[in-house]
Structures are given as C-alpha cells and as structure tokens.
C-alpha positions in Angstrom: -4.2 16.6 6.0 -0.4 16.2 6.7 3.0 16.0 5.0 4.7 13.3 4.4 8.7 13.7 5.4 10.8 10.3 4.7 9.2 7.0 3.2 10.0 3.1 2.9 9.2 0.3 0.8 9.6 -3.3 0.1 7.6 -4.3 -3.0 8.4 -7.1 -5.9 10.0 -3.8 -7.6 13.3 -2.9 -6.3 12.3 -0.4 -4.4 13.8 -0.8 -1.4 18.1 0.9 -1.1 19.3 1.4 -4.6 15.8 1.9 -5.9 15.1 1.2 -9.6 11.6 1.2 -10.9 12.2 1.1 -14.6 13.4 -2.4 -14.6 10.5 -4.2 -14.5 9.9 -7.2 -12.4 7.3 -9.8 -13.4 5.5 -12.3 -11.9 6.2 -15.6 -11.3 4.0 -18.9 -11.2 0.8 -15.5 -11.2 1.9 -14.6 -8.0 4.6 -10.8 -7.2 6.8 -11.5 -4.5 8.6 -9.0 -2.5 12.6 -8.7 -3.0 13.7 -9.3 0.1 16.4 -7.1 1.2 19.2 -8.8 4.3 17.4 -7.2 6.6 20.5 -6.0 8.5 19.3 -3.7 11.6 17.3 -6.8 13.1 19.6 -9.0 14.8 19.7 -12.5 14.0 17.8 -14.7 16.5 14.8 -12.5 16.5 14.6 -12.0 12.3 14.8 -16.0 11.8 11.5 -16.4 13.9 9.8 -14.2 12.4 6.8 -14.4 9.4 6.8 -13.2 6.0 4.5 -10.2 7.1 6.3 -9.0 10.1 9.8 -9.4 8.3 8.9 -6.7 5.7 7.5 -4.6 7.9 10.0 -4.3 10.3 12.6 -4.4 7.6 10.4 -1.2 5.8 10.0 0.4 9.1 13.2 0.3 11.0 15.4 2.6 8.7 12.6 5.0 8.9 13.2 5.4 12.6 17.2 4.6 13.0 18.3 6.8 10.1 16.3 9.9 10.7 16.7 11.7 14.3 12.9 12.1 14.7 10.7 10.9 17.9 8.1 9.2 17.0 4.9 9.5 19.2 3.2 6.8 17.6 3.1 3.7 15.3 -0.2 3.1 13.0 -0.4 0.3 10.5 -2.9 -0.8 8.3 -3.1 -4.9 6.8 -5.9 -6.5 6.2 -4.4 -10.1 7.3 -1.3 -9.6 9.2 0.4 -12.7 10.9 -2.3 -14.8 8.9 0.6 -17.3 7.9 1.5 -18.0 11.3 -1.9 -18.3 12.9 -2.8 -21.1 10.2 0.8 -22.7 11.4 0.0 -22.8 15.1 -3.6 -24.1 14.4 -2.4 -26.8 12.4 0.4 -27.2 15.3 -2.4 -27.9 17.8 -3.8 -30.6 15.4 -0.6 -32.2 14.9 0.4 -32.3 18.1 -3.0 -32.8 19.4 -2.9 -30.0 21.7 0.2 -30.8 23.6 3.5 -29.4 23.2 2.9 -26.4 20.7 5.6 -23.4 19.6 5.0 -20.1 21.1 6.5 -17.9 18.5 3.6 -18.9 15.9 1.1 -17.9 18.7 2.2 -14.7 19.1 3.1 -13.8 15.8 -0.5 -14.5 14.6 -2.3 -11.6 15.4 -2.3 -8.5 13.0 -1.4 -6.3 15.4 1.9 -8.1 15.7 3.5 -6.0 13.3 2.5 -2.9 15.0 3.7 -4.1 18.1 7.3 -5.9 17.0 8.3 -2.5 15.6 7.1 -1.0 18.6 9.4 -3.5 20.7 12.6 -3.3 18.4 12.6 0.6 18.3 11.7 0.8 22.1 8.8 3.2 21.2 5.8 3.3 23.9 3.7 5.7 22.6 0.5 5.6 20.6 0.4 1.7 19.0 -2.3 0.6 16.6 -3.7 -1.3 14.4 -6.5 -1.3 11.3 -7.7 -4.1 9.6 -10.5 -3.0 7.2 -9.5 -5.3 4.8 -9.0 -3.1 1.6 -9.5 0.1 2.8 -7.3 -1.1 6.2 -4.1 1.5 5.3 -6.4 4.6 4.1 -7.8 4.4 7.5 -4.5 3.9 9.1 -3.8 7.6 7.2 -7.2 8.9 8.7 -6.0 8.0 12.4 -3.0 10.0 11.8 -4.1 12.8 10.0 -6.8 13.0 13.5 -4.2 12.3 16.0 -1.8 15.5 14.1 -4.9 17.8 14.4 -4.6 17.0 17.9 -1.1 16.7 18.4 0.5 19.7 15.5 4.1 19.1 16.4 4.0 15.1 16.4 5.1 12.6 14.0 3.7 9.1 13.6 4.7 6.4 11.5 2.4 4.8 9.3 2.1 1.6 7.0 0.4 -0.5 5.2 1.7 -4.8 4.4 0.8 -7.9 3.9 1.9 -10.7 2.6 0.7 -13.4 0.3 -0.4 -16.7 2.8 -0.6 -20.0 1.6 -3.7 -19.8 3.1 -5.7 -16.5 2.2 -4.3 -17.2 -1.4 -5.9 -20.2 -2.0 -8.9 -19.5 -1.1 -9.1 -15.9 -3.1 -7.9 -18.1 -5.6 -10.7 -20.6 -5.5 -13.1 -17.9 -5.5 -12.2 -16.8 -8.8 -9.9 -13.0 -7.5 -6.8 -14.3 -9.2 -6.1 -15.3 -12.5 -5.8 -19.3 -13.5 -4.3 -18.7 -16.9 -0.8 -18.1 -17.2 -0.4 -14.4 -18.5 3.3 -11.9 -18.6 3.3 -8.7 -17.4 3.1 -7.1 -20.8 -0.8 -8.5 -21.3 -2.2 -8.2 -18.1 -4.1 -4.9 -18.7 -5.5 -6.9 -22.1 -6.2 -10.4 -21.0 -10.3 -9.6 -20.6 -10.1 -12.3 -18.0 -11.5 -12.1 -14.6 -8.9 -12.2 -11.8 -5.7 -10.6 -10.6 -2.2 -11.2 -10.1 -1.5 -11.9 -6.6 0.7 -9.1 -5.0 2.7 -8.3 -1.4 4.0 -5.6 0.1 5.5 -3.1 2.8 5.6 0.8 2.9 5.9 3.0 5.3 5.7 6.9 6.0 6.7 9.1 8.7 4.3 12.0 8.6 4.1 15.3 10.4 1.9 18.7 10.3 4.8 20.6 8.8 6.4 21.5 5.9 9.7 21.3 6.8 11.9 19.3 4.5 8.6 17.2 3.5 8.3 15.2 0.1 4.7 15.8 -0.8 1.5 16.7 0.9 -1.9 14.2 1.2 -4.2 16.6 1.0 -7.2 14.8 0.6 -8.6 11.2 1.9 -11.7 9.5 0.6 -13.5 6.0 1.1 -16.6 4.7 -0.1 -18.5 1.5 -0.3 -20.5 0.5 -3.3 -20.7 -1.6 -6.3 -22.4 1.3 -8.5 -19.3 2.3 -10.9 -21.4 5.5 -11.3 -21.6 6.6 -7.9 -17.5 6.2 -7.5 -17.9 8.5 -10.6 -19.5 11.0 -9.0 -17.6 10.5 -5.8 -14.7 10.9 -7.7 -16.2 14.1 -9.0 -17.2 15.7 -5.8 -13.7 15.1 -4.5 -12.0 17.1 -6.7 -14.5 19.6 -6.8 -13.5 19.8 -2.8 -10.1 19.6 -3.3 -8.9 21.5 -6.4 -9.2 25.2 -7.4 -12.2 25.6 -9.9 -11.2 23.9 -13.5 -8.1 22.2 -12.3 -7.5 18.6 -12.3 -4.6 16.5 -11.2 -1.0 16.0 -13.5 -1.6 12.6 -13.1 -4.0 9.8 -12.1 -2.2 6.5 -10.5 -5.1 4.0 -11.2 -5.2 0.7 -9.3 -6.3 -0.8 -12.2 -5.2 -4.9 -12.4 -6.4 -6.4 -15.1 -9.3 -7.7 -13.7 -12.4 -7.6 -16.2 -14.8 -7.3 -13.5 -13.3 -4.0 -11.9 -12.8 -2.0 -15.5 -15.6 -0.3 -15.4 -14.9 1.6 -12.1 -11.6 3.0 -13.4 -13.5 3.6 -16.4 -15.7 5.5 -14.9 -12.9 7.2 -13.2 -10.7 7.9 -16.3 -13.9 9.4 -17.8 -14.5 12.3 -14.9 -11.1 13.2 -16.0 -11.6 13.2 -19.5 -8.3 14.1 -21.4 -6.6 16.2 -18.7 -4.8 14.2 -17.1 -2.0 11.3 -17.6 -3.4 7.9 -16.8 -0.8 5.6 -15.1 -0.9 2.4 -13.4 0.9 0.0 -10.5 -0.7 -3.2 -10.0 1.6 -4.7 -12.8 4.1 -3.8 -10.5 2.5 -4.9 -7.0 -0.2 -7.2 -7.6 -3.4 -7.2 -6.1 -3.2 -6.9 -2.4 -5.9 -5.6 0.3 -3.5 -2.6 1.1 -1.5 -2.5 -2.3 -2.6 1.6 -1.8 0.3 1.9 0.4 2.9 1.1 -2.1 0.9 3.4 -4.9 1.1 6.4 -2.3 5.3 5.5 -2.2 5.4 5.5 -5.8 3.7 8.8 -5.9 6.5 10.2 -3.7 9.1 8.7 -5.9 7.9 10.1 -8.8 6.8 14.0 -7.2 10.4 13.7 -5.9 12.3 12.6 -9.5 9.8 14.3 -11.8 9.4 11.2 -13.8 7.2 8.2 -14.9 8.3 5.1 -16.1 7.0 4.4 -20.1 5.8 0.6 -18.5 3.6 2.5 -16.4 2.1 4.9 -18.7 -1.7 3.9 -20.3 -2.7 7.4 -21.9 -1.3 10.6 -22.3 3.0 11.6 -22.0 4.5 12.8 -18.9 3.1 16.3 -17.5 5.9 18.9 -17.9 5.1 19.3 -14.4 4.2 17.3 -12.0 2.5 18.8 -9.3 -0.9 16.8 -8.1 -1.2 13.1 -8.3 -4.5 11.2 -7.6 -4.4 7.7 -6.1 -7.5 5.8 -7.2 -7.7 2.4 -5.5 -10.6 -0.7 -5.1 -10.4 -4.0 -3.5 -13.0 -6.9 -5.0 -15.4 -4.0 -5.8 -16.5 -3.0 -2.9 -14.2 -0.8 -1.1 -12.8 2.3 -2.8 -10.6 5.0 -2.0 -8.9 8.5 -3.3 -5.9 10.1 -2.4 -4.6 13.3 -3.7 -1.0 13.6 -2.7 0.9 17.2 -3.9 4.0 18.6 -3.9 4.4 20.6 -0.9 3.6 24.2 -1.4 1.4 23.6 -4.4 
C-alpha cells in the first residue's frame, strides 16, 4: 500500500519526545489519559482555546510537518467523535444563555473535521483536507484514502491520523451502556478480570506516508475491514488475509492484538490467536491505550517503534518470547464487536 517515513504520538504511555514504553502507565479512576506534552510550536492564545481533541492532534501533528522538510499534499484524519466535548459545551451554552450571547470558539471547534482543518490552518497547508468518521474503523479508512490518493499521486506525501479524546459526554453514556468497566481493576488484571467492559482510553498518532522506500520505517502492506458479529467469520477473514498477503506457509513475527479485557470480545481474538496457532508472538496494547474508537492508530505507532528498536516490552507479551527477528507485524483491531480490522505493517524491503 505505502510506506510509512516519520510518525507521532500522544498516548497515556510516554510516547511522545523522550519515548519510554517500558514504564508502564496505569489507569486512573478506569479511565487512560493522555500525557500531555507543553505543546510548544502552537502559540499561546490559539492553544488555550482549544479542546482536548484538537490539542493532541495538533500537538502529534505539528512536529511531523516543522521538523521534517517534506510538502505535504494532503491532511487525512480519522476520529470517530472529534470536537464532541465542545459541541456538548456550546449546546449547553445556548440553554444557559437561552440563545442569546453564546462563545464562538465552542461552535467551531465542534465539528470533527475541526481537527483536520486546525492543522491545515496552523501549517498553512491548502491541499487535499479530510475527514472520516466511521466510528471504529474511522482511522483504517483514513489509511485507505491515502493509500488511493498515492496510487494516483506516486510522488506525494499525506499525513494521516487517527484521535480522540475521552468526552464527558460520550463516556458516560458508553459507560451506562455497559462498554467500560464499573469495578475498580489495576493494569496487571485487566486481561483476567472475566468482566464485561473496558478501560476507557485516548489518543493521537500520526504518520506521514509516501509511495517510496526512501528512508521509510516500515511498510503497510495490507488493509482489511469487516463487519460482523460471527467470531468465525473474522477467523476466516483473518485467514484469507494472510493467505493474500504472505508467501505460502509464512505467518507474521508477531500479532499486536487489540485485546482489552472485555469478556464479551474474547472470543474474536481467540479466534484470531487460533488461525495462528503457535507461530507467532501474541502481544497486546489496550492496557496501554484503553479502549478508544480509533485506538488502531496508536497500535500501528507502536508497531513502528518496535520494527524500528527490535524489541517488545515483557508487560506487553501474552504467549510466546520475542522473534529473533522481527520482520512482519499484524495489527488485529475491533470496536464493540462489530467493526474489525487487519493491518500488516513490515519492515521495508521484507
């Protein structure tokens, strides 16, 4: 599909400058906030008016595009809620106010393609701006748009993300309906509570991505989504994949599962874990993330962190030690199970 050349991320881990993913960060009151760096290239009066959601993004983004002398011909992001924060502000401001005097800067802030467009407007980029918002497959289709628009376009480079944030709002009522846990739980027992419901998660990463190898950090070569509730048929989705993407026999170093200690969703990785039999190391994120719609696009930095440093964390390991090589990682991801995806991400050259 395309290579991946210089990443981003802002997650609860430190991830984000002097990265450090072996020190564990663990929730707090159930929920994984983001570390929140100073946010330094966004000046002053524009950072303090902006939401959670943008914040990150721009925060993730911006580096991205200063630090690296690349021209970017377009800007794709994938969330499944945005500004959501600020939308339930300004609808609550036209109560309060009863629909006289209201702030601007919650208006505009409250639309998901706000993001998009605020890195857009601080980077003075006019090119290609967009936005997808399928919910939990909204950042693998963010990664389809690009991979079409660099068939088109072979010498381009577009940056593309996936954030969001955890609202007041969404939160409660994902809470309510039973996706995140009630019981208090540390991050050593979430795989093993047997409970239904998640940790609540948030996040920002982004990728510049081009058609050539040049310099790049790994390779996607291969994007899949489905929709079902059948952990069979993900099975032999799953199974088909590879079979399309792998020589004969072969299977991937390593398996980053989304896996997040929900009961209800352990049979898909299961299921998953099962086409791969013993081959391949089994890892997992989520205790590191949460559960967010487009928690993917951190999983997808992670796997370029660890294709770039060769190693895995022991916190993230569930069977099988390190490859002595890592080579091929696949990203398997669902959201509420419904919406699934794969992503096999290699070193470049492989």
């Amino acid at each position: 599909m395309f290579y991946i050349h210089h990443t981003s991320c802002i997650s609860p881990q430190q991830t984000f400058n002097n990265i450090d993913i072996e020190s564990l960060q663990v929730p707090v009151s159930n929920k994984m906030q983001v570390i929140e760096p100073s946010y330094e290239g966004i000046p002053t009066g524009i950072l303090r008016r902006m939401g959670k959601a943008i914040r990150i993004a721009v925060g993730t983004a911006l580096p991205l595009i200063k630090q690296n002398n690349i021209t970017i011909n377009g800007i794709i992001i994938g969330t499944a809620n945005g500004g959501m924060e600020d939308c339930i502000k300004f609808l609550n401001q036209i109560i309060d106010y009863e629909e006289g005097m209201l702030t601007p800067t919650n208006f505009v802030q409250s639309t998901t393609n706000a993001i998009a467009a605020q890195i857009g407007l601080l980077s003075a980029n006019k090119s290609y701006n967009t936005t997808h918002v399928q919910r939990g497959l909204a950042f693998e289709n963010a990664l389809l748009d690009a991979g079409m628009l660099l068939q088109e376009n072979h010498g381009a480079n577009y940056l593309v993300g996936g954030v969001d944030e955890i609202s007041a709002y969404n939160y409660n009522i994902d809470w309510l309906d039973g996706w995140f846990k009630k019981e208090s739980f540390s991050a050593n027992n979430l795989y093993n509570s047997g409970t239904p419901g998640a940790v609540a998660g948030e996040g920002a990463a982004m990728f510049l991505v081009g058609a050539t190898n040049n310099g790049a950090l790994a390779f996607v070569r291969g994007l899949q989504q489905l929709h079902t509730t059948d952990e069979l048929a993900v099975a032999r989705q799953l199974d088909a994949f590879l079979k399309k993407y792998l020589p004969a026999g072969e299977k991937p170093d390593l398996l980053l599962s989304g896996e997040d200690g929900d009961s209800r969703s352990l049979p898909y990785y299961n299921a998953c874990e099962a086409v791969l039999q013993k081959e391949t190391t089994i890892a997992r994120f989520k205790h590191m993330t949460g559960e967010y719609a487009t928690a993917s696009a951190t999983a997808l930095w992670i796997a370029c962190f660890l294709l770039k440093e060769q190693s895995l964390p022991q916190h993230m390991v569930k069977y099988n030690t390190f490859p002595s090589k890592l080579n091929r990682i696949l990203i398997y991801n669902q959201h509420k199970g419904q919406q699934h995806s794969f992503m096999l991400v290699e070193m470049p050259g492989t």
